[in-house]
N, C-alpha and C positions, 0 to 999 in steps of 0.2 A: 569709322567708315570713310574712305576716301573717298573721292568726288569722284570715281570713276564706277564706285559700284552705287551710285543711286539709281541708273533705273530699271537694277535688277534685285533690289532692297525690300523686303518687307516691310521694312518701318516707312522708306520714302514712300513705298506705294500706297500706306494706308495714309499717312500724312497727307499725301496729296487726294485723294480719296476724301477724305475729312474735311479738308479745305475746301473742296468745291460744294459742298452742302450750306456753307454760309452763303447768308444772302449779299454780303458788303465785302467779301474779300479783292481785294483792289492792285494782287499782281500778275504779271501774266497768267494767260491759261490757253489754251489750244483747244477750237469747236467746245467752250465754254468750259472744257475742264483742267484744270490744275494736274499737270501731269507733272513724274520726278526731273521733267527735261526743266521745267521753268520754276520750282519749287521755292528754289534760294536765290532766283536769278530777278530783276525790274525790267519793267518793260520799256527803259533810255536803248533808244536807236545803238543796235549793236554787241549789247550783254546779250543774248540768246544764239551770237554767233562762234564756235568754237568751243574751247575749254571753260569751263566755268571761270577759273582763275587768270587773270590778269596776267600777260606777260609779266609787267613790271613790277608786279612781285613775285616772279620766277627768274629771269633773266641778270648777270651780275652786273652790278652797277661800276659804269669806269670810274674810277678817281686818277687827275690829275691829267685829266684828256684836253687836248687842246696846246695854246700857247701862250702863258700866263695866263690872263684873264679877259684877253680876246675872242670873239668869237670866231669862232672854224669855218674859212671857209674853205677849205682844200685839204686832198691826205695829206700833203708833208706836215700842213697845222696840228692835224688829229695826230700825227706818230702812226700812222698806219703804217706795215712794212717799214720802219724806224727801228723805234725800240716798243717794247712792252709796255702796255698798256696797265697798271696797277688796276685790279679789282677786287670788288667787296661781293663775298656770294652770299645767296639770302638762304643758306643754308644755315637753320637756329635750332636752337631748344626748347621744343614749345612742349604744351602742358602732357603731364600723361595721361590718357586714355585713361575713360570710364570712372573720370571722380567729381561728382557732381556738387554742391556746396547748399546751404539753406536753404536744404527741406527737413531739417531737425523742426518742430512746431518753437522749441524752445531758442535753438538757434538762430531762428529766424526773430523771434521777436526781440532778442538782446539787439540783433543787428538793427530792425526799425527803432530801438530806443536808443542809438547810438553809440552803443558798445562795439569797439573795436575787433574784430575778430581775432581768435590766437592761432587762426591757421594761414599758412600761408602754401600759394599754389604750387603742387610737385610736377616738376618737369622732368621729361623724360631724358635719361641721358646721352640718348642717341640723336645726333642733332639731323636734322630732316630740312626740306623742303615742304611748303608748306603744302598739305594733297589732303585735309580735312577741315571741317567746320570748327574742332576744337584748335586745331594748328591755326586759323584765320583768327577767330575768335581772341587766343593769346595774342595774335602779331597786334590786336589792337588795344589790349591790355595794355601793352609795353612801349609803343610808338612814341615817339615825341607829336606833336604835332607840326605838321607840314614839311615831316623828315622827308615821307614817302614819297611825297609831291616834288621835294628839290633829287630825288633819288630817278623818278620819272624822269624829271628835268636832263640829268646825266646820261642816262639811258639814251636819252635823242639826241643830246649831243655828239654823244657816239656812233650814232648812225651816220652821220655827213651831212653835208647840206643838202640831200634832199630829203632830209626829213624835216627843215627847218619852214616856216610858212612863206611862202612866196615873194607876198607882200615884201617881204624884210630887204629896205632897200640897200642894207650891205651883202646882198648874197650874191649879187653877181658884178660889185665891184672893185676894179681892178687896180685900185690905187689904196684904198682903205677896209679895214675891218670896225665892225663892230664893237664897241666898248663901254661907256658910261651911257650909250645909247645904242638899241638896236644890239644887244649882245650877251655876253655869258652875264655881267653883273646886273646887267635891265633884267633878263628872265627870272636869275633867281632871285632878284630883289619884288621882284613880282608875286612872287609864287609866295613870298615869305609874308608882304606886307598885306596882302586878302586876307591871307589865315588869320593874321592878330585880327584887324578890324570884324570879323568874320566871327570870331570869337564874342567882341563885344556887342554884335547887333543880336547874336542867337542868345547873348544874357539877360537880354532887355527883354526878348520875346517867353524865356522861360518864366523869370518871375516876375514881368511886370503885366502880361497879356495870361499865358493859359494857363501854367501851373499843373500843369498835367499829371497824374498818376505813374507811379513807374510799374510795370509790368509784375515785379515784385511784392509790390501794396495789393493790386489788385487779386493778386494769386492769393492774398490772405483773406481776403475777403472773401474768395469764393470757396479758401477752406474754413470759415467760419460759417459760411450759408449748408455747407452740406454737411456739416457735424451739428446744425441749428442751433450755432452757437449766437447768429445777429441774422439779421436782413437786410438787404442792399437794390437797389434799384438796377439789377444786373439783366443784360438780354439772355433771355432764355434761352439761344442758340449753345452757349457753353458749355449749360450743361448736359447737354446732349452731346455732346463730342465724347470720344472711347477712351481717348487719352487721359482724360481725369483719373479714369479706374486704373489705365497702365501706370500712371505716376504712382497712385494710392496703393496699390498694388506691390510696390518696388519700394516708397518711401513710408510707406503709413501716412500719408498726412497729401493735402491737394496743392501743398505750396510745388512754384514753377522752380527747379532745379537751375541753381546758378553756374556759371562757370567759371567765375572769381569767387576766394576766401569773401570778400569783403561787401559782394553783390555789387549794386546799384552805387553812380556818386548819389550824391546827397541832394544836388539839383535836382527841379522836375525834368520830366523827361522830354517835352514837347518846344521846340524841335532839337532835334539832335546835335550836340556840340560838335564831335566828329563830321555830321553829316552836314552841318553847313558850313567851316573851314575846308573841309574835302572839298565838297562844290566849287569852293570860291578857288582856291588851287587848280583844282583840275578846268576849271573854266579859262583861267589865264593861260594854262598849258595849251587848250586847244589853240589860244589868241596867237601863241607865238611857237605853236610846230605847224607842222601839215599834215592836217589829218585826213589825206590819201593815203598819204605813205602806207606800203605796203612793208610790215617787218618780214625782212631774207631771211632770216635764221627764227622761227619760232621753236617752243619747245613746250614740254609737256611733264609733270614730274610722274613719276617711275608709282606703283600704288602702293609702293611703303616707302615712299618720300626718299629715298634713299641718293636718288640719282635723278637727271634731267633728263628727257626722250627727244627724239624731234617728232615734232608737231607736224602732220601732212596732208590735213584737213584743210577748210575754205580758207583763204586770206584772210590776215588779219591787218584790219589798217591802224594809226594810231588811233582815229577818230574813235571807234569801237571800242579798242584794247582802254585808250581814256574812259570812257564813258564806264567799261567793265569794273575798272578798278575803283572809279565811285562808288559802281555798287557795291562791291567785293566789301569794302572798307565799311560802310553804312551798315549792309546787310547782317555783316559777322556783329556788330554791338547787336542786333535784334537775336542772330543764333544764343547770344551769350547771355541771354533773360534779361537786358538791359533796358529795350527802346521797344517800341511799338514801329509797323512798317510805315505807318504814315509819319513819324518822327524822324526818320531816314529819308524818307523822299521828297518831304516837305522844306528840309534842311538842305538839302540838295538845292532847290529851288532860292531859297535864300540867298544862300552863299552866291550862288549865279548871280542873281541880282545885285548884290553888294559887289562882287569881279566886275562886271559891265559897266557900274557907274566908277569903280575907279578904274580902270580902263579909257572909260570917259573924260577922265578928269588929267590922264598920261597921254591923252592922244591930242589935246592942246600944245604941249610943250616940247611935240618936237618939232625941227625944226629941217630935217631932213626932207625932201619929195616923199609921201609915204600916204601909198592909195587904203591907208586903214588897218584894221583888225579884224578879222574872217576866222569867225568860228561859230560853231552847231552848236543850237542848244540844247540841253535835254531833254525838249518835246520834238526836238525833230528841227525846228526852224534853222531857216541861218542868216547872219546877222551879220553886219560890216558897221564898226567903232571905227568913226571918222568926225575930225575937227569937233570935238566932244557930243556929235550926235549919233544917233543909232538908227542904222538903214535896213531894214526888215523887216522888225517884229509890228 
């Protein structure tokens, strides 16, 4: 289903229908209810504005923009009307349609006892644009980590300097460019060195604080309570949901249907690896673009992914498109039966924190006039990183 027929869907309408009957569901919803407009989407300032999906996993990313490894502040630097710009399009091979992974009862348990699976995911061989939840889902399977973030990164580069943050006291100087500070190798050394650290505070927190259940454990357990095979201390609310019988129906069995051969890593779930390196990335991205900028050229993909549209709905600024693509990125692990949404959002929130304080720790050593770092957080605030303090929050 591509993200243009949800909110003419059956399934999104009962989904969302379903969801609003819980008493704790905790993502958007409109006059209290959970419609297919906010279904997949967080309520970070700006994901409910536009296409579901993220320019910047639409858009192709330039390679080799600029002049060496200076930052741009002018077309002749960029190669505008020059020469041609090399780019990479984020047209891929994602997974095929309709093949869902352990909900076999036996499959599923070889997988909890650490048996490796002997399937491995089939991709379709029509390569696409990514316009579905299982196409998101894969892009996150396969990612490196804090690729998409130095890929964002590019993307503004290629806009010109007015996509750049204001602040940035090489942007409007006339003797010097940006380099080992204030430039292409600051941003992306930035964007790179969150993600590691970002990595190792959300390890601390999985296994030495909550240890959380993965959504896959849990789905055993509740197909253990309704063949009264065990008992669990589970909220009553679940089993009242339709979708149990739809799964049982389709699978034989109440386990939640994966979208990887291999399911769940092996870590707990709480909070999200993905979702606190995202954070931490995309929080440095707001620190050093401008997120007013308004993107000239949006686009839209075609509903068999085939091809890009243009996009001619509300503006889109970076600030937003950033904020979208954290969720974009968070959300598809929760589509893929991997995380729970407070394991996404909460990681989100980490990662910010960890970005900030080194942020904090980068805004001592320069040494340039530089009235700070200005960027929105993901409750909305905004915040100015200056002489290692923080003016806002």
């Amino acid at each position: 289903m591509s993200f243009s027929e949800y909110d003419n869907n059956q399934d999104t309408q009962a989904a969302a229908d379903d969801l609003s009957h819980f008493s704790d569901f905790r993502g958007p919803k409109v006059n209290s209810q959970v419609t297919t407009g906010t279904l997949f989407r967080s309520k970070i300032p700006g994901v409910l504005n536009g296409p579901y999906l993220s320019q910047f996993l639409w858009l192709d990313v330039p390679y080799g923009v600029g002049v060496s490894d200076t930052y741009p502040t002018n077309d002749a630097q960029l190669g505008v009307g020059a020469v041609p710009v090399p780019t990479n399009s984020q047209k891929r091979n994602f997974a095929a349609p309709g093949i869902d992974y352990l909900t076999d009862r036996q499959e599923w348990l070889n997988n909890q006892n650490g048996q490796p699976s002997p399937k491995r995911t089939q991709l379709d061989p029509q390569a696409r644009y990514i316009h579905t939840s299982r196409d998101l889902a894969e892009y996150t399977h396969r990612d490196y980590p804090y690729l998409t973030f130095v890929n964002a990164a590019l993307i503004l580069l290629g806009q010109g300097p007015a996509a750049i943050e204001p602040n940035n006291p090489y942007l409007n100087a006339k003797a010097q460019v940006g380099g080992t500070t204030f430039g292409v190798r600051d941003i992306l050394d930035d964007v790179a060195r969150v993600a590691n650290e970002a990595t190792k505070a959300v390890w601390y927190q999985k296994w030495l604080v909550h240890r959380r259940l993965r959504p896959e454990a849990f789905a055993g357990w509740i197909d253990n309570q309704k063949k009264g095979l065990a008992s669990y201390p589970i909220n009553e609310e679940i089993f009242h949901s339709p979708v149990l019988e739809r799964v049982f129906s389709k699978y034989g069995s109440y386990l939640l249907p994966q979208a990887f051969p291999e399911g769940s890593p092996v870590h707990p779930a709480y909070p999200s690896g993905h979702a606190t390196y995202t954070g931490a990335s995309v929080t440095v991205l707001k620190a050093w673009f401008n997120e007013s900028f308004v993107f000239p050229n949006p686009v839209v993909a075609s509903d068999d992914g085939k091809s890009l549209l243009n996009y001619t709905g509300s503006a889109l600024t970076v600030g937003g498109e950033l904020n979208k693509l954290a969720s974009n990125i968070v959300l598809a692990r929760d589509a893929a039966g991997l995380h729970w949404r407070s394991d996404a959002i909460q990681g989100l929130k980490l990662g910010e924190a960890l970005a900030i304080s080194v942020l904090q720790d980068r805004s001592l050593l320069y040494k340039e006039p530089f009235s700070g770092f200005t960027l929105t957080k993901f409750d909305g605030t905004t915040i100015t990183i200056k002489d290692g303090k923080v003016i806002g929050q």
